[in-house]
C-alpha positions as CSV (number, residue, x, y, z in Angstrom):
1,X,0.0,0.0,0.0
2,X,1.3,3.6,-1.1
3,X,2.5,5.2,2.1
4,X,0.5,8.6,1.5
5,X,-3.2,6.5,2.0
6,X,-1.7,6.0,5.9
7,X,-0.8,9.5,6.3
8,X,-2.3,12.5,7.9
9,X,-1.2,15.5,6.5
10,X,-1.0,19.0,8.5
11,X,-1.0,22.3,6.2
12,X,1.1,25.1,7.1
13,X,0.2,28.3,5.9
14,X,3.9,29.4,6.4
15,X,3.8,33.3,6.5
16,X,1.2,32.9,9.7
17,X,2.7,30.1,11.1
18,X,5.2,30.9,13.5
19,X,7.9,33.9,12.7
20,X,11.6,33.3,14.0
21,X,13.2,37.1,13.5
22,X,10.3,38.9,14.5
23,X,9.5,40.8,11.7
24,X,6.0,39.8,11.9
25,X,5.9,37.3,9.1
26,X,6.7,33.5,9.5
27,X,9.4,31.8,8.4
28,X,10.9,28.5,7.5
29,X,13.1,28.9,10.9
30,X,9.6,29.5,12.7
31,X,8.5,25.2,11.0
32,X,11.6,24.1,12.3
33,X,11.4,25.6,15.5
34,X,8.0,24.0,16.0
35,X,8.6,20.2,14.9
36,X,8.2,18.4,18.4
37,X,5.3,19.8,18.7
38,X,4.4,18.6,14.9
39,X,5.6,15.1,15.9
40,X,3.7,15.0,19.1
41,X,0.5,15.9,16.7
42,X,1.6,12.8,15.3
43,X,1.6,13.8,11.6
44,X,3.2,12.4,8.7
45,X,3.6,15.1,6.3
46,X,3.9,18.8,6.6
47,X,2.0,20.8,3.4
48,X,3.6,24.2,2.9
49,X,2.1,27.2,1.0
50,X,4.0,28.4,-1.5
51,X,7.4,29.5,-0.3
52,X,9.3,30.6,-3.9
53,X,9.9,33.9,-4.5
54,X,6.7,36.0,-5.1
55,X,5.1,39.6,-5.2
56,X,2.9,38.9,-3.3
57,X,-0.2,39.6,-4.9
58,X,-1.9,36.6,-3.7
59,X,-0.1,35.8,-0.8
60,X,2.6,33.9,-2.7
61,X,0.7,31.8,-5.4
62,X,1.8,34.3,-7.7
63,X,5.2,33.1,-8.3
64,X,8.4,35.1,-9.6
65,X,11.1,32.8,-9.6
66,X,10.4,29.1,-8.7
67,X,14.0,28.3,-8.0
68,X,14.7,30.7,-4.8
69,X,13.0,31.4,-1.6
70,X,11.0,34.0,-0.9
71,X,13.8,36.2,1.4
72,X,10.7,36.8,3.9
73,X,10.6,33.2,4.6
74,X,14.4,32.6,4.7
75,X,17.2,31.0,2.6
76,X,17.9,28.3,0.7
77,X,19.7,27.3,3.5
78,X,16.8,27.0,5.7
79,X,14.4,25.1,3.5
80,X,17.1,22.1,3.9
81,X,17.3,22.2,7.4
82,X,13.8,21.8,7.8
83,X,13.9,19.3,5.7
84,X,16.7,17.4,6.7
85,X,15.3,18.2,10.5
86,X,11.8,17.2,9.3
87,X,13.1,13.9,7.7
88,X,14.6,12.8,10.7
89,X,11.5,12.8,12.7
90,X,9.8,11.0,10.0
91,X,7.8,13.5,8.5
92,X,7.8,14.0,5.1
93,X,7.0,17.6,3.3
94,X,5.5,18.4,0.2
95,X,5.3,21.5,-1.7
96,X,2.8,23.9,-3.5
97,X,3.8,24.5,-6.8
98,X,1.5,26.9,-8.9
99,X,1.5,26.3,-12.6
100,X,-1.7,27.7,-14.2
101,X,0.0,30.9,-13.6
102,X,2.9,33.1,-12.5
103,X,3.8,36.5,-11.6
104,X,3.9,39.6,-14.1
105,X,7.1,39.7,-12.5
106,X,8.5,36.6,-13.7
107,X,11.1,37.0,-16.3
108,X,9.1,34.3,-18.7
109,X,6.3,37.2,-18.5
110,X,8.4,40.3,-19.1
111,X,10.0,38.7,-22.1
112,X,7.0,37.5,-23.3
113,X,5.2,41.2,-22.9
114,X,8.3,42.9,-24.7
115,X,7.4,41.8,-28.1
116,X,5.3,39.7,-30.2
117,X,8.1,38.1,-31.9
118,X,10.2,37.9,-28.5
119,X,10.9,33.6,-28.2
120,X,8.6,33.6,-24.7
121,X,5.6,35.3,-26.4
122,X,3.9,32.0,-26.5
123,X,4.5,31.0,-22.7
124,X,1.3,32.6,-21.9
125,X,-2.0,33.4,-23.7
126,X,-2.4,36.5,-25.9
127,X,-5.4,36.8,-27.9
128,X,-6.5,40.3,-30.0
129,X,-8.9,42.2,-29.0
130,X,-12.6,41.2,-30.9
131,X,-14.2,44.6,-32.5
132,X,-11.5,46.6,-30.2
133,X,-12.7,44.7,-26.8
134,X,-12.0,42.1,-25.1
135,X,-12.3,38.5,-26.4
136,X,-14.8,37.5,-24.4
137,X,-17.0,37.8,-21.4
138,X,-14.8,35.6,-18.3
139,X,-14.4,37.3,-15.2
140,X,-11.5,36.4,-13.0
141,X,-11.9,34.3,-10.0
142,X,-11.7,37.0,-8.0
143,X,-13.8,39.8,-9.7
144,X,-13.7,41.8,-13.0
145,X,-12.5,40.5,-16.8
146,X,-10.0,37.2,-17.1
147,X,-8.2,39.8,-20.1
148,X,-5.9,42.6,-19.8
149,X,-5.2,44.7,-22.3
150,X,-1.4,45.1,-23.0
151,X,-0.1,48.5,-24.5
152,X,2.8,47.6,-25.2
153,X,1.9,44.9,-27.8
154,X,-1.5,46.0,-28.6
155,X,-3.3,42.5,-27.3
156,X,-4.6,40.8,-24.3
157,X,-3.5,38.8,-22.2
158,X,-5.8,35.8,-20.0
159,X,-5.4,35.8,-16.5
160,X,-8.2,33.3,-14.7
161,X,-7.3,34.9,-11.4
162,X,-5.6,38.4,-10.2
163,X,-4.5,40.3,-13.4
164,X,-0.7,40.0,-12.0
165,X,-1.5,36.2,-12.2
166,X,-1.3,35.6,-16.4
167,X,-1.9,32.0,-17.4
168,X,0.7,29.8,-19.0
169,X,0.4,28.5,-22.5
170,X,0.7,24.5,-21.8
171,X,0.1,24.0,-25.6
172,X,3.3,25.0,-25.8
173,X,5.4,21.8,-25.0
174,X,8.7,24.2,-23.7
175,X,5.8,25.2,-21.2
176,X,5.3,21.7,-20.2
177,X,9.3,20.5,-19.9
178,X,10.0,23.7,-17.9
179,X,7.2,23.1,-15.4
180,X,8.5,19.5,-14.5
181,X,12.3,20.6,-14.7
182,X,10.7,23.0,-12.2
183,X,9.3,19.9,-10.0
184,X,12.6,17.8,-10.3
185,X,14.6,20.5,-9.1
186,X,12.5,20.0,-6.0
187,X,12.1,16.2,-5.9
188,X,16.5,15.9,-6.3
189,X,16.4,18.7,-3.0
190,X,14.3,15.8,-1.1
191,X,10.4,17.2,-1.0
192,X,7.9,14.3,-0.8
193,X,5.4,15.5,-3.2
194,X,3.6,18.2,-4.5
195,X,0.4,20.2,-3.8
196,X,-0.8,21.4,-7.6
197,X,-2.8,24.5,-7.6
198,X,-5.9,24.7,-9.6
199,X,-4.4,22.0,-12.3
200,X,-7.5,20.7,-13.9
201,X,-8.0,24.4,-15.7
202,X,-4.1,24.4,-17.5
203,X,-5.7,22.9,-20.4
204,X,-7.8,25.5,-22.2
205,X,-10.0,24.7,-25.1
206,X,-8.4,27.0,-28.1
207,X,-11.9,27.2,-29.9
208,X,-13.5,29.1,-26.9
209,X,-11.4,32.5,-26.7
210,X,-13.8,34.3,-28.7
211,X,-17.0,32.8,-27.0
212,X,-18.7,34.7,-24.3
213,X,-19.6,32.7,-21.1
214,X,-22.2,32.9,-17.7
215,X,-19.8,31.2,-15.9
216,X,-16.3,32.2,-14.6
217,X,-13.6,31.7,-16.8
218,X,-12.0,28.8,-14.4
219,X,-14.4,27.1,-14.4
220,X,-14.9,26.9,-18.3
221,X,-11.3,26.1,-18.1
222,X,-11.9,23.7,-16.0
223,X,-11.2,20.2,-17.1
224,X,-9.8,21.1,-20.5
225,X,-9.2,19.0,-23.7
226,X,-5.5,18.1,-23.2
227,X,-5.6,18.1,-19.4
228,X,-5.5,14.4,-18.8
229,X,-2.7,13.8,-21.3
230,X,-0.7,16.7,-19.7
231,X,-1.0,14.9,-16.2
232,X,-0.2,11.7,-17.3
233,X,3.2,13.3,-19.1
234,X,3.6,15.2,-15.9
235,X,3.4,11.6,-13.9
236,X,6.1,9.8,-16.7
237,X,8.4,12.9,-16.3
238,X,8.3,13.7,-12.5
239,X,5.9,11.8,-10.2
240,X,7.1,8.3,-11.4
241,X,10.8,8.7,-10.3
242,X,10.0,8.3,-6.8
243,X,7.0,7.2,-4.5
244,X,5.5,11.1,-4.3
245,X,2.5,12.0,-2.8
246,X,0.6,14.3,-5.5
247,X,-2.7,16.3,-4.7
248,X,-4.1,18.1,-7.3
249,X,-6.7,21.3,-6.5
250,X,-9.4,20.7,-9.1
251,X,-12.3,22.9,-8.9
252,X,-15.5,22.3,-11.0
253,X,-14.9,17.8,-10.8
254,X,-17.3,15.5,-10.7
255,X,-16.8,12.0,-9.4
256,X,-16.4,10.3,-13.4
257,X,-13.6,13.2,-13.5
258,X,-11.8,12.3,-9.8
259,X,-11.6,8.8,-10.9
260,X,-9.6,10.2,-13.8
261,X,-7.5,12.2,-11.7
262,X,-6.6,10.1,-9.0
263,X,-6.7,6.4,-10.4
264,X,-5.6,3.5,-8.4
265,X,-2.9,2.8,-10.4
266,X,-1.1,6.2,-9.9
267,X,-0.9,7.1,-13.8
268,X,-2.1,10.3,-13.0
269,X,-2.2,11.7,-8.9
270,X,-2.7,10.9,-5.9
271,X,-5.5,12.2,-5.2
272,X,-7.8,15.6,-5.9
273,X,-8.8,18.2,-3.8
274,X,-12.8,18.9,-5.0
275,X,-14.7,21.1,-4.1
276,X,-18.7,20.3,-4.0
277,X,-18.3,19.8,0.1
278,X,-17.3,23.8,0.2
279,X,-20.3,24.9,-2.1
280,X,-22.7,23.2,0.5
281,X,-23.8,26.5,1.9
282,X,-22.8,28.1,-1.1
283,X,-19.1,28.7,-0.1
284,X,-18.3,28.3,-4.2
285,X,-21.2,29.6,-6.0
286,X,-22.6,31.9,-3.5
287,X,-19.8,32.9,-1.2
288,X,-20.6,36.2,0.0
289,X,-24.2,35.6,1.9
290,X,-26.0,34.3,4.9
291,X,-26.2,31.1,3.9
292,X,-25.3,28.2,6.1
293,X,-25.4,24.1,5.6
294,X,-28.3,21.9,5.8
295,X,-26.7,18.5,7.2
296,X,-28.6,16.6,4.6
297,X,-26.6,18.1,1.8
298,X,-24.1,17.5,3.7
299,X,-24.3,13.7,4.1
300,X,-25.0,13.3,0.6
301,X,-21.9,15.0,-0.5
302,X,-19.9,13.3,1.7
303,X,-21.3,10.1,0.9
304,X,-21.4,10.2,-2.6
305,X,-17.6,10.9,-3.0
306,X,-17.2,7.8,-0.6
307,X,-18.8,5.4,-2.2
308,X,-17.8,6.8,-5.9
309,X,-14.2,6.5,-5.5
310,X,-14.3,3.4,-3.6
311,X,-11.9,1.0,-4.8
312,X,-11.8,3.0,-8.2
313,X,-9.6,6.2,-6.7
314,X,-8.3,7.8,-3.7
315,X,-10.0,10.5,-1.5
316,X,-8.4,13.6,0.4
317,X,-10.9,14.5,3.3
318,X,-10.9,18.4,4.5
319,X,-12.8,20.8,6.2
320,X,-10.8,23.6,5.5
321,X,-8.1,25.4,3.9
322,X,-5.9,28.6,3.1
323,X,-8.7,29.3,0.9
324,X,-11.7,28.7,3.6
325,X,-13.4,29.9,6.3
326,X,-12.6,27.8,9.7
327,X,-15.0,24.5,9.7
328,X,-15.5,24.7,13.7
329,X,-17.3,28.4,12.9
330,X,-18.9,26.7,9.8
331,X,-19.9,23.4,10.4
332,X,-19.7,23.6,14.2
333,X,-21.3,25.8,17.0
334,X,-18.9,28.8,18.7
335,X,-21.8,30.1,21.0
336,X,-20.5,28.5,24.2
337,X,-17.2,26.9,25.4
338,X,-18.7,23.5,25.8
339,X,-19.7,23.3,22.3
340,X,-16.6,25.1,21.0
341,X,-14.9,21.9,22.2
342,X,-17.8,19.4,21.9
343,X,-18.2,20.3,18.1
344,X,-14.7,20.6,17.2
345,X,-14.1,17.0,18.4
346,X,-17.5,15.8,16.7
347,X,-16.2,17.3,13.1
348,X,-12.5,16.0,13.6
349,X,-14.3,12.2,14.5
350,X,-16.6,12.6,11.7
351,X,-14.0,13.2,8.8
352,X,-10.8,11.1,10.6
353,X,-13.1,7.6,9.6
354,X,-13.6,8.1,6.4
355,X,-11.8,6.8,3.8
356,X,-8.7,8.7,2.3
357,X,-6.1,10.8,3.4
358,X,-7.2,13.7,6.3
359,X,-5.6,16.8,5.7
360,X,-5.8,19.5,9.0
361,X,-5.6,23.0,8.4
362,X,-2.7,24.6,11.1
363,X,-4.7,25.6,14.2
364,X,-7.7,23.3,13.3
365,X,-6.7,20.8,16.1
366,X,-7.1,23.5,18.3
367,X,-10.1,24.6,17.6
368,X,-9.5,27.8,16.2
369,X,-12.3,29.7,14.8
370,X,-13.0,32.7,12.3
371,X,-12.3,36.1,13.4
372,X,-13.7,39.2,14.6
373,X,-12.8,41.4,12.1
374,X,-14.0,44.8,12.7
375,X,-13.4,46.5,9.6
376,X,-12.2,46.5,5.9
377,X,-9.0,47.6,6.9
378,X,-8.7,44.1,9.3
379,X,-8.7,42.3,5.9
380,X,-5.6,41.6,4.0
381,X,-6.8,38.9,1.0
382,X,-6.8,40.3,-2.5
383,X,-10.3,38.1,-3.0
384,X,-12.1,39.5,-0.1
385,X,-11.1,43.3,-1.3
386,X,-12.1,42.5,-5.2
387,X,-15.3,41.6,-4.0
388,X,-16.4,44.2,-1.7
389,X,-15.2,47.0,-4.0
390,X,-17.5,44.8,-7.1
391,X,-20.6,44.0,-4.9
392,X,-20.8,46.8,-3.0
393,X,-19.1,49.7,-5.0
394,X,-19.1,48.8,-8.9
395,X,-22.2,47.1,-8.8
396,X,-24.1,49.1,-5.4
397,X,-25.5,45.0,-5.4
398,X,-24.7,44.8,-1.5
399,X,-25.4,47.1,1.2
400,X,-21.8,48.0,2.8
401,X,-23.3,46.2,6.4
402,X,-24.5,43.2,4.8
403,X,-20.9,43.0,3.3
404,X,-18.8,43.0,6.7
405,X,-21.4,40.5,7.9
406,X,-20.6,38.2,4.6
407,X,-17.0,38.3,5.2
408,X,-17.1,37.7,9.0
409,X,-18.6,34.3,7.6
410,X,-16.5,33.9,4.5
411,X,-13.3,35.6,4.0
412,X,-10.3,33.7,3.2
413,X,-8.5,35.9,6.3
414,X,-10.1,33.7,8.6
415,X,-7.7,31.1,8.3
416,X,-4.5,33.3,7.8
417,X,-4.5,34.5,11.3
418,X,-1.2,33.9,13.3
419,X,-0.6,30.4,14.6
420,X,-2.1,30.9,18.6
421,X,0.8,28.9,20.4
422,X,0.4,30.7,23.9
423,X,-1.6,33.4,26.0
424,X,1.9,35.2,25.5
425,X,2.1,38.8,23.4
426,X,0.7,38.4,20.1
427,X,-0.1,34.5,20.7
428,X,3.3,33.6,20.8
429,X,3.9,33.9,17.1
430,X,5.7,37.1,17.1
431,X,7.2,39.6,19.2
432,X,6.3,41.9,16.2
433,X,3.1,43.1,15.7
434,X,1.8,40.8,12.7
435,X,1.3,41.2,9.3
436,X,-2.7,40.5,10.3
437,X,-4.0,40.7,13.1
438,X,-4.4,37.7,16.1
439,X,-7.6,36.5,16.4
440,X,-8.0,38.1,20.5
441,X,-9.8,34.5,21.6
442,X,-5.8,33.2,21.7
443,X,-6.3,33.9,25.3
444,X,-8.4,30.5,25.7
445,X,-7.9,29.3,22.7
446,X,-3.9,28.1,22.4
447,X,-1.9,25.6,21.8
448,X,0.1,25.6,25.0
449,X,-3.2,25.1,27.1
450,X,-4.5,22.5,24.8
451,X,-0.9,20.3,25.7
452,X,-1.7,20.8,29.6
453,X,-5.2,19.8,29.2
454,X,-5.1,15.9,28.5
455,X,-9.1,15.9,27.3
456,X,-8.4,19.0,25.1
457,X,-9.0,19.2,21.0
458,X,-5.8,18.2,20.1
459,X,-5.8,15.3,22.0
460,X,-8.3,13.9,19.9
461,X,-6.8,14.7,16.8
462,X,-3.8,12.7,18.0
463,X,-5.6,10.2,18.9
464,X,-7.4,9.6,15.4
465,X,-4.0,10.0,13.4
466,X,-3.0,6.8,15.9
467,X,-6.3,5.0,15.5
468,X,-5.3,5.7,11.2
469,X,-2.1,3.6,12.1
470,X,-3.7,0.7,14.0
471,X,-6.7,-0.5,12.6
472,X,-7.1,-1.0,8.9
473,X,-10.5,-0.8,8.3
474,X,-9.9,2.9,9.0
475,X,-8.0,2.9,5.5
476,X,-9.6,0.0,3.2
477,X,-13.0,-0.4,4.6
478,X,-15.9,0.2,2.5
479,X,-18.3,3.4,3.7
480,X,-22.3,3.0,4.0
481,X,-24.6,5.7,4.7
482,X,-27.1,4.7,8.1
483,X,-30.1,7.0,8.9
484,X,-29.7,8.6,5.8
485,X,-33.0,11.2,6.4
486,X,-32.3,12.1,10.1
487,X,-32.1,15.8,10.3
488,X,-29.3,15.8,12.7
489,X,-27.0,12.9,13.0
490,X,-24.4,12.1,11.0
491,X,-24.2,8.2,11.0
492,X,-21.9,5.7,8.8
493,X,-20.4,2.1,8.8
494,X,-17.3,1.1,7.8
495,X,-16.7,-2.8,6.7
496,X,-13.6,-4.6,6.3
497,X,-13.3,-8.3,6.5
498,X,-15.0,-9.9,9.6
499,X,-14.8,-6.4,11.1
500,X,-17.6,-3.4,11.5
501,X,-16.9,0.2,12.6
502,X,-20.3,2.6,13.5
503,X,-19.4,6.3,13.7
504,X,-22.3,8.5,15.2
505,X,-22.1,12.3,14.8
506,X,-24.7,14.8,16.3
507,X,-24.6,18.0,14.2
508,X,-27.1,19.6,16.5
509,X,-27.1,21.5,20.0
510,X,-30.3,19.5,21.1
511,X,-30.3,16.0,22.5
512,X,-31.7,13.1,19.4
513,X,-31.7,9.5,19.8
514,X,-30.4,6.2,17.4
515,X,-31.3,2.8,17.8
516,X,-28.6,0.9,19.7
517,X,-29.9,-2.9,18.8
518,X,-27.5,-2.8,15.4
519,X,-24.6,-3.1,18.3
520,X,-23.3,-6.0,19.8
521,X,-19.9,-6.7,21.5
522,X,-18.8,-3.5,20.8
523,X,-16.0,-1.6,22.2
524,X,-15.8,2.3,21.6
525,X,-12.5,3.2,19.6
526,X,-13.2,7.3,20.3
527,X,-15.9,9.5,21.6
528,X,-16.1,13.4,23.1
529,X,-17.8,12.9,26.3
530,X,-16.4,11.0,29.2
531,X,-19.5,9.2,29.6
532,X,-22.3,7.7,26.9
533,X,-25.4,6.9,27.1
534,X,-26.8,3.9,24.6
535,X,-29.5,5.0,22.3
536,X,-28.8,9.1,23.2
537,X,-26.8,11.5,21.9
538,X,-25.9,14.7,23.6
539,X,-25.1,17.8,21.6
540,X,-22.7,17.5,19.4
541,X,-22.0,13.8,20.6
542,X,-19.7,11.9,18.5
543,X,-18.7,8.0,19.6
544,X,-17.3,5.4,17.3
545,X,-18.0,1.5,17.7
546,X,-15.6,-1.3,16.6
547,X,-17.2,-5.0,16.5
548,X,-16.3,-7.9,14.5
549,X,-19.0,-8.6,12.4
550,X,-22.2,-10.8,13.6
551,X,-21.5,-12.9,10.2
């Protein structure tokens, strides 16, 4: 078995994570200073954000130079002592590489923009302008037209996301061999694997740059013509030289298109990051409202992927991201402490037994939660900005209230937030005052009181990654869907052999009931309260039963 369907992986979003030099950003010195407590976690691979040498137009995936450090983070130097230091505690690290895109300030873009005849021209994707406009109708993921206008060279260029973001031309097969020279430069320093950023839209369809669209332009992109043959070349030229772990981000999938992605027999990645889960309260199609989940949905979602992939591909399981709201203040309850904790434990049980590889977002296993922004000026993330100046000032669609109340619910900032290590100045991460701001519940919510508190959040989540390791019905076992219409519970089996695993989840604050004759000998392998009541569970009650089977 691939050692990657074993593994928890933790995500570091390194410029928030901790900072060593106090200058108020982290740093690769800050992960290194932090792995004991990263192997007490108990987790096998360490995800960082992109850490190359960037503008810093969107927070680092907008990528300069993919060969040196971003001098915020460190040197050279330092990436190979956390990885050397990281290897020797058996934990591997993979990387975010970003190739849909780079910066305007890479030198494949400046050449490219200096002339049409200039050898790089064709890195990227320059179009002329249709009746002196653009060529068509996309809007960028994050607000406005996908073209820009050049002066210089009298065309436009495409740019899916932030207009200092311009898309690559993977037509062009010089594209292609730099991007995996790019990726074995990496895999010969040691990395593990690679996170790939938005990869199922690098294949664009040539005969729809003229056509006007009612979607956004990544997602039109979106699973393109070439874009399984340009994987499986990636795979022979990079991914196949050593055992790497490979996650693609691939908005806009379905579960025919994950089983292409992520095949059992590795031809293409390891597995996909989709995205229907986040669109359950409309986190994709409808970010910016009042919407929240209906467990239902939720089930479905969840259960759909799990028995679509079974046995056919591999699953990643998340509840957040860099790119999401925190999932305690989304699929959880902050309104008191007890369920603070109680729901945070209930969400961590309810994903850790499913099938495929977790992945925890840095301060997840201790419960942290969004943030109290007060302000626009709190906010730092390009996306959040783009869409209050479209909804609320371009397009006067959104009252300036309803706005702040949106992004107190959705804003990507919510999970950039310094790492809260201790009740200490600034939570610990910085002696500096931060490049955002510390979410001011640090006081009681922190790592350091989460280690002295042996029934705390993170002792849960260390618990599952161990109960990943022991029993392999956790990995292999097949998923089925029990009390499928209850309003509240969350309820699966898992099957393996001659053995049978139940996990109950209450998503709600009231008390609801199961039937308890489906148990037999049972013995509980995890649960969130100290004691449990057959046939009852309490709010936000999570318990999972083991049994061999009654077969």
């Amino acid at each position: 078995m691939e050692w990657w369907k074993k593994s928890v992986v933790y995500q570091i979003y390194v410029k928030s994570f901790q900072d060593s030099n106090n200058d108020g950003i982290g740093d690769l010195q800050g992960i290194v200073s932090r792995l004991d407590y990263l192997e007490k976690l108990g987790v096998d691979v360490l995800w960082l954000t992109p850490i190359y040498k960037s503008p810093n137009d969107d927070n680092g995936y907008d990528i300069s130079d993919y060969y040196q450090i971003q001098p915020e983070f460190g040197t050279m130097e330092d990436f190979e002592e956390l990885l050397e230091k990281a290897h020797e505690k058996q934990i591997k690290i993979i990387l975010d590489v970003v190739f849909n895109h780079t910066s305007d300030e890479h030198h494949w873009f400046k050449e490219s923009q200096s002339s049409k005849d200039n050898p790089y021209r064709d890195y990227y994707i320059w179009k002329e302008p249709k009746e002196g406009d653009v060529p068509n109708n996309w809007t960028s993921c994050f607000q406005g037209s996908a073209w820009e206008f050049d002066a210089n060279t009298k065309e436009y260029y495409l740019h899916l996301f932030s207009k200092k973001q311009p898309d690559l031309n993977w037509q062009n097969p010089k594209v292609r061999q730099e991007c995996y020279d790019i990726m074995n430069y990496w895999v010969d320093k040691g990395v593990d694997g690679f996170r790939l950023d938005v990869i199922n839209v690098i294949s664009k369809d040539e005969s729809q740059y003229y056509v006007d669209s009612s979607i956004k332009g990544h997602k039109v992109c979106a699973n393109g013509p070439h874009v399984h043959e340009y994987i499986q070349e990636m795979n022979q030229k990079v991914f196949s030289r050593k055992e790497l772990l490979t996650v693609g981000e691939t908005p806009a999938v379905t579960i025919e298109d994950g089983k292409k992605y992520a095949p059992l027999d590795n031809s293409e990645l390891s597995m996909i990051f989709q995205f229907e889960l986040m669109d359950v309260d409309g986190g994709e199609t409808n970010k910016w409202s009042d919407q929240r989940f209906i467990l239902k949905d939720l089930k479905q979602i969840m259960s759909r992927w799990q028995e679509g992939m079974y046995q056919k591909a591999w699953n990643s399981l998340f509840w957040n991201n860099h790119d999401q709201p925190r999932c305690v203040s989304r699929f959880g309850d902050t309104s008191t402490a007890l369920y603070h904790e109680k729901s945070a434990k209930m969400l961590a049980i309810c994903l850790h037994m499913m099938q495929g590889t977790p992945y925890i977002y840095q301060g997840e296993e201790l419960g942290m939660t969004n943030v109290p922004f007060k302000s626009l000026n709190d906010y730092r993330d390009i996306e959040t900005y783009n869409s209050y100046k479209q909804l609320v000032e371009i397009e006067k669609k959104v009252a300036h209230e309803d706005m702040l109340r949106y992004m107190l619910k959705s804003s990507r900032d919510h999970a950039r937030t310094p790492m809260q290590w201790n009740k200490g100045k600034n939570a610990g991460f910085s002696n500096q005052t931060p490049w955002i701001m510390v979410n001011p519940n640090y006081l009681t919510i922190n790592a350091e009181d989460e280690i002295n508190n042996s029934n705390s959040i993170f002792y849960t989540y260390q618990k599952l990654i161990q109960l990943r390791k022991t029993y392999e019905i956790i990995i292999l076992g097949k998923y089925e869907l029990i009390m499928k219409d209850d309003e509240n519970i969350f309820a699966y089996k898992r099957l393996y052999k001659d053995e049978e695993m139940i996990v109950y989840c209450n998503f709600s604050n009231q008390e609801v009931g199961y039937d308890p004759s489906i148990l037999n000998d049972e013995k509980i392998l995890i649960k969130n309260y100290e004691k449990h009541q057959k046939g009852i569970l309490k709010p936000y009650e999570s318990i999972v039963f083991y049994q061999k089977s009654r077969a």
